[in-house]
C-alpha positions as CSV (number, residue, x, y, z in Angstrom):
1,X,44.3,32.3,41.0
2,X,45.3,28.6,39.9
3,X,48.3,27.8,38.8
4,X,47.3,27.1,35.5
5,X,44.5,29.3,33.4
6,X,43.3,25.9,32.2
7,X,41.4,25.2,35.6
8,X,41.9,22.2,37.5
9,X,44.3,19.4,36.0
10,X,45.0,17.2,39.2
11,X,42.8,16.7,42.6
12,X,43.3,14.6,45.7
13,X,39.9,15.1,47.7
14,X,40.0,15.3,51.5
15,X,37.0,15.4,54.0
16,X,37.6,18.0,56.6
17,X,36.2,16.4,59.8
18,X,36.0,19.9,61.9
19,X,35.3,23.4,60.3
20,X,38.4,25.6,60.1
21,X,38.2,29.3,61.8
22,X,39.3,31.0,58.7
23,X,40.4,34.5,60.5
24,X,42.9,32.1,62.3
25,X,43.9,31.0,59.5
26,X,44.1,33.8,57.6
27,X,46.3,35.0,60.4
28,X,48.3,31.9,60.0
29,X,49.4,31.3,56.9
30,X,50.3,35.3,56.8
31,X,52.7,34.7,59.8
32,X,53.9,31.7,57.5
33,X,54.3,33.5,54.7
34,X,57.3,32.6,52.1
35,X,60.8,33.9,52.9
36,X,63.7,33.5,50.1
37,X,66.4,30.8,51.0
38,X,69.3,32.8,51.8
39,X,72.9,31.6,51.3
40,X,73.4,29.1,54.1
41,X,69.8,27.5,53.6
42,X,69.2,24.3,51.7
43,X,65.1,24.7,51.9
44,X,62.3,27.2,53.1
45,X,59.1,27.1,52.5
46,X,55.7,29.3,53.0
47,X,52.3,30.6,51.8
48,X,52.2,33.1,49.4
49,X,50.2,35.2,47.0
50,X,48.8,32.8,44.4
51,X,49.6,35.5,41.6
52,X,52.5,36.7,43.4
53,X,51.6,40.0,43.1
54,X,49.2,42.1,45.4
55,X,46.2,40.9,43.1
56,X,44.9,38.8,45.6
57,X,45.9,38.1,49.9
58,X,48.2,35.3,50.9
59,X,44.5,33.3,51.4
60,X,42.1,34.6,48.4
61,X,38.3,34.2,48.9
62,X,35.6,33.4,46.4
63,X,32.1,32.7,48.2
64,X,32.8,30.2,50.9
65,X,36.4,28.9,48.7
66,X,39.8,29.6,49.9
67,X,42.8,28.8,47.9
68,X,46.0,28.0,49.4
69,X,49.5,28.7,46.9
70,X,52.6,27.1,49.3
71,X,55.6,27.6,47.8
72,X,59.0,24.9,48.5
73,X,62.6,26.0,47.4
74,X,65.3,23.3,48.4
75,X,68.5,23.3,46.9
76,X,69.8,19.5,46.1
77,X,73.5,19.4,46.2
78,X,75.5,17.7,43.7
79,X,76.3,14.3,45.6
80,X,79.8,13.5,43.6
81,X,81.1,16.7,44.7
82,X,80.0,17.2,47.9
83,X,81.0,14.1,48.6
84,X,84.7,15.5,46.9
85,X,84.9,18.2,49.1
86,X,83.9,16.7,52.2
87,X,86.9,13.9,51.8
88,X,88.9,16.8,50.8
89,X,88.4,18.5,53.9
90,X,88.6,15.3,56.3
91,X,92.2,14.3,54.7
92,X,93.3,18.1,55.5
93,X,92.2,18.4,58.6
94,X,93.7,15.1,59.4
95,X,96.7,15.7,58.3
96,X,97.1,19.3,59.7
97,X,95.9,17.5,63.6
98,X,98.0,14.2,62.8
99,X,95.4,12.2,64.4
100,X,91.8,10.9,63.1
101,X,88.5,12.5,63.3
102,X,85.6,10.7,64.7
103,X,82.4,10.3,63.5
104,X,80.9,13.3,64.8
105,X,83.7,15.6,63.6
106,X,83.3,14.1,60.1
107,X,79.9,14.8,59.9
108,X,80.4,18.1,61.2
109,X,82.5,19.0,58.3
110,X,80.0,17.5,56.3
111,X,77.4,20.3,57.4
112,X,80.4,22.9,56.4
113,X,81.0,22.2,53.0
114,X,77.3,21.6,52.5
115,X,76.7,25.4,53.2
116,X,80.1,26.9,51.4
117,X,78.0,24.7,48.2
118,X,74.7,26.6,49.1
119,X,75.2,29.6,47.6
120,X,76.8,27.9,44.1
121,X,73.8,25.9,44.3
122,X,70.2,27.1,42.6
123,X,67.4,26.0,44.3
124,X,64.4,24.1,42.6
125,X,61.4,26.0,42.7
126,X,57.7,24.0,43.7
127,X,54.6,25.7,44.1
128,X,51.3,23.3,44.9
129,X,48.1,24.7,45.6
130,X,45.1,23.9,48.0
131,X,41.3,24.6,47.8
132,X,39.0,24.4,50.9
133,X,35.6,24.2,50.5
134,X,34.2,25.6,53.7
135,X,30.6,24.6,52.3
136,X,31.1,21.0,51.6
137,X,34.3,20.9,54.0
138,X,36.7,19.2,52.1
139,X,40.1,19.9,50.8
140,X,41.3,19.6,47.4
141,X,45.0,19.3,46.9
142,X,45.6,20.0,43.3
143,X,48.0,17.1,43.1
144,X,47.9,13.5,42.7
145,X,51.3,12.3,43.5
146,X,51.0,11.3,47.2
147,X,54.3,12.6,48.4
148,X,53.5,16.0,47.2
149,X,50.0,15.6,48.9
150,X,51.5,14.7,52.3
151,X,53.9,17.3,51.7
152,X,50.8,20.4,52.0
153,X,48.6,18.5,54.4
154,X,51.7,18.5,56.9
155,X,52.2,22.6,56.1
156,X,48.8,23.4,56.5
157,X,48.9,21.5,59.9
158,X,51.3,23.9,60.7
159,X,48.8,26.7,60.0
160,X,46.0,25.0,61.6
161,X,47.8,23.9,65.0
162,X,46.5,27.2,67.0
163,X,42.8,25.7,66.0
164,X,44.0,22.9,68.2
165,X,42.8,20.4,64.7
166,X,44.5,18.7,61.9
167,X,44.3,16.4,58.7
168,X,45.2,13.4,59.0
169,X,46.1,12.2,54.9
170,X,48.5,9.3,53.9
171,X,48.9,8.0,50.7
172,X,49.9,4.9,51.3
173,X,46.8,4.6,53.7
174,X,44.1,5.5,51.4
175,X,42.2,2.3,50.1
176,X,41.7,1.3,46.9
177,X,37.9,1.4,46.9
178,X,37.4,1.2,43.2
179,X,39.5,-1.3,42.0
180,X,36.5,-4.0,41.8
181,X,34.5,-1.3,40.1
182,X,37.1,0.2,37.9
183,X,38.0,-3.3,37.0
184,X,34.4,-4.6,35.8
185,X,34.3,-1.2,33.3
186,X,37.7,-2.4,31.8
187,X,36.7,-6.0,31.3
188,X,33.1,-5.1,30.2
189,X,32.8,-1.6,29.2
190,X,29.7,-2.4,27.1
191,X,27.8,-3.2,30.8
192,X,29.2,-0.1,32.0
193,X,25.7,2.2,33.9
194,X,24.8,5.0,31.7
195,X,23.3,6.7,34.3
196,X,27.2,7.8,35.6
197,X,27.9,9.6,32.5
198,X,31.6,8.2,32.0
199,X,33.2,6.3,28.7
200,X,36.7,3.7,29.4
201,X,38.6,5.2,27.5
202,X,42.3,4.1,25.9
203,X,44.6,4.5,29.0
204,X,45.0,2.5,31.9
205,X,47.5,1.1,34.4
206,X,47.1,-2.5,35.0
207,X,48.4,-4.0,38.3
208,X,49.0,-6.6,40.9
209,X,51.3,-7.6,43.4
210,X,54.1,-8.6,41.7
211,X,54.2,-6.1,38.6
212,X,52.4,-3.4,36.8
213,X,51.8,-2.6,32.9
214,X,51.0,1.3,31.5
215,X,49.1,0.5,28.3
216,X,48.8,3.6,25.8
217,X,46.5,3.6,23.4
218,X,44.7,0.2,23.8
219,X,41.0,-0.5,23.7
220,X,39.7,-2.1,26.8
221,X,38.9,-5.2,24.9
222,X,42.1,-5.5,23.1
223,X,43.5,-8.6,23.1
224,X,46.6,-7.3,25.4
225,X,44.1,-5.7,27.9
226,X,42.0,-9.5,28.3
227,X,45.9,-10.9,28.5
228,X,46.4,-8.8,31.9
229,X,43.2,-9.2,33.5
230,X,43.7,-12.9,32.7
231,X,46.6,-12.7,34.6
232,X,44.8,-11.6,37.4
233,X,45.8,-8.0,37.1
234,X,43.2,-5.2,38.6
235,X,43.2,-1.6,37.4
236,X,45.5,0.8,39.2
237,X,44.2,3.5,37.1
238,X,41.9,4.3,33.8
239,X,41.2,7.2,31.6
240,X,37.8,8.2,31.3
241,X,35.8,10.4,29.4
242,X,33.3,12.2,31.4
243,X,29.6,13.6,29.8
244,X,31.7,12.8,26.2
245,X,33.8,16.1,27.3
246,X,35.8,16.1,30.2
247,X,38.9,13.7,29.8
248,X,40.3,12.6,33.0
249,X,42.5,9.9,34.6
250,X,41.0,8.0,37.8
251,X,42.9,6.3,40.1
252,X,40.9,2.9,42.2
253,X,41.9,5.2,45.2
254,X,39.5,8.0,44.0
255,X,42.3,10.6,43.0
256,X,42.2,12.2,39.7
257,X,44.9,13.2,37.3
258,X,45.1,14.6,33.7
259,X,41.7,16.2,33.8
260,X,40.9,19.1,30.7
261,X,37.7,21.1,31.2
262,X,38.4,23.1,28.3
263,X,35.4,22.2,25.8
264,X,33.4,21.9,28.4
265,X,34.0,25.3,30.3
266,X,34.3,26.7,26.9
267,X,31.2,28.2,26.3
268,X,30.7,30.2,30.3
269,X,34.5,31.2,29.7
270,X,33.6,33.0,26.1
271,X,30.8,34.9,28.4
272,X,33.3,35.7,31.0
273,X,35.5,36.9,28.0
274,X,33.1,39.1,26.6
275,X,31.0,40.3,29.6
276,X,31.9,43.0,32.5
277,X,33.7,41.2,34.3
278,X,37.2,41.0,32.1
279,X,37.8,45.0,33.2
280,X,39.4,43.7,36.0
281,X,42.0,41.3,36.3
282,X,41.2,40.1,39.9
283,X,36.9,40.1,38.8
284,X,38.0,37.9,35.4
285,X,40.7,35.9,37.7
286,X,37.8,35.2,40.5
287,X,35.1,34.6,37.8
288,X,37.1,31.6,35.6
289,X,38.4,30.4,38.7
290,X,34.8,29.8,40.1
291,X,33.2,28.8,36.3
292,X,36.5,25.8,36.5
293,X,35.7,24.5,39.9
294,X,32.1,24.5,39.6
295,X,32.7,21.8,36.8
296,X,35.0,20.2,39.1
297,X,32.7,19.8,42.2
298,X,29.9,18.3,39.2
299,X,32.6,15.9,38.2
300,X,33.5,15.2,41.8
301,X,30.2,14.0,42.6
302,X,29.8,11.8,39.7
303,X,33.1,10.7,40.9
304,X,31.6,9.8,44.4
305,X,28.5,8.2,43.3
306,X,30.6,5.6,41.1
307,X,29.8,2.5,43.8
308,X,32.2,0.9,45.4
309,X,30.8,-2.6,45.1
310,X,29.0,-4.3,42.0
């Protein structure tokens, strides 16, 4: 059902303020189901079958979670050679009509030899995936790279315009609410409250206004770490280890990257292995899926409890 059988790697949470009808959606996202580009398309884009098979509907159910597989296919044209042919053709139609074209007529040949390239051109292939909790009503984009998440938010507002409702998500809106926090781990891990189960670990993206610095591999009280926050720098973003098991990347704006539940959905994966329920692919499918974002909604509310002020 995800993307990955690894469970959850990315997650950018978003509170749904009104409950969705899900048989309009349903209804929606099948009328807005994926269609390959043809020749003179640069992009299309739809809903589709997470699997791509007929395993599961274009909107799968487990419980009260939907998952939502939108797929992007846009070709991106080589720029010195469309560039090539489209002077190419300007000069020869010029010269055949002894006269110069205007601006419109230039970029009208532009269009042209944009779709005679088409077809020479592969497309590159994104898929991104959605959960909606109906239950808890929120949204979790299994991405963290904001474009990417604006980029499903406005396609599922497509869907969700008949419900007369929409998500209103962007990236460069969402406030950093734990940098302080995030900060005061980094500078004194050893204060850092027990009682929210995470570890700074070795990772972090140090910032300010004027510049940033990725550090790999450094203790938070190395002396290059103290150097940067010195400087005035604030974390961006930190690796931490979550109930000594779960490594994960948090950003101060609450989104989380680089997250591995294996060791510790090992053990109710090895039952899901060896039980019933791995006669069937969609049973197995549905039961890993669940077992992987059930550790994710008990990380997600450590996540939300870590206060915003200290």
């Amino acid at each position: 059902m995800l993307k990955t059988s690894k469970g959850l790697k990315r997650a950018t949470v978003i509170s749904v303020p009104n409950p969705w009808n899900m048989d309009l959606l349903a209804k929606a996202v099948e009328k807005l189901e994926f269609k390959e580009l043809s020749n003179v398309q640069e992009e299309s884009w739809g809903f589709t079958r997470p699997d791509h098979t007929d395993t599961w509907p274009v909107l799968p159910r487990c419980n009260n979670v939907y998952i939502l597989t939108l797929r992007h296919d846009r070709r991106v044209l080589n720029k010195s050679r469309l560039s090539r042919e489209w002077n190419q053709a300007i000069a020869e139609k010029e010269k055949q009509e002894n006269r110069r074209l205007n601006k419109d007529e230039r970029e009208t040949l532009r269009d042209e030899q944009k779709k005679k390239l088409y077809p020479k051109t592969a497309p590159n292939e994104n898929t991104y995936q959605a959960i909606y909790d109906a239950d808890r009503r929120i949204l979790v984009v299994t991405e963290s790279n904001s474009p990417a998440v604006e980029f499903v938010v406005d396609k599922l507002n497509v869907a969700l315009k008949d419900q007369g409702t929409s998500l209103d998500w962007k990236g460069n809106l969402v406030e950093a609410v734990l940098e302080d926090t995030l900060t005061a781990w980094v500078y004194k891990p050893e204060n850092q409250p027990k009682e929210y189960n995470f570890e700074v670990g070795s990772n972090m993206r140090l910032e300010n206004e004027s510049c940033k610095a990725a550090l790999s591999n450094q203790n938070a009280d190395s002396e290059e770490v103290r150097v940067h926050l010195h400087n005035q720098k604030h974390v961006g973003q930190v690796q931490l280890i979550w109930k000594e098991q779960v490594e994960l990347v948090l950003s101060s704006k609450r989104i989380i990257s680089q997250m591995n539940f294996k060791a510790f959905c090992s053990e109710k994966i090895k039952e899901i292995q060896e039980g019933d329920s791995h006669e069937s692919l969609r049973t197995y499918q549905q039961a890993t899926f669940m077992v992987f974002y059930s550790a994710f909604l008990e990380l997600w509310d450590a996540v939300s409890n870590i206060p915003t002020e200290i």
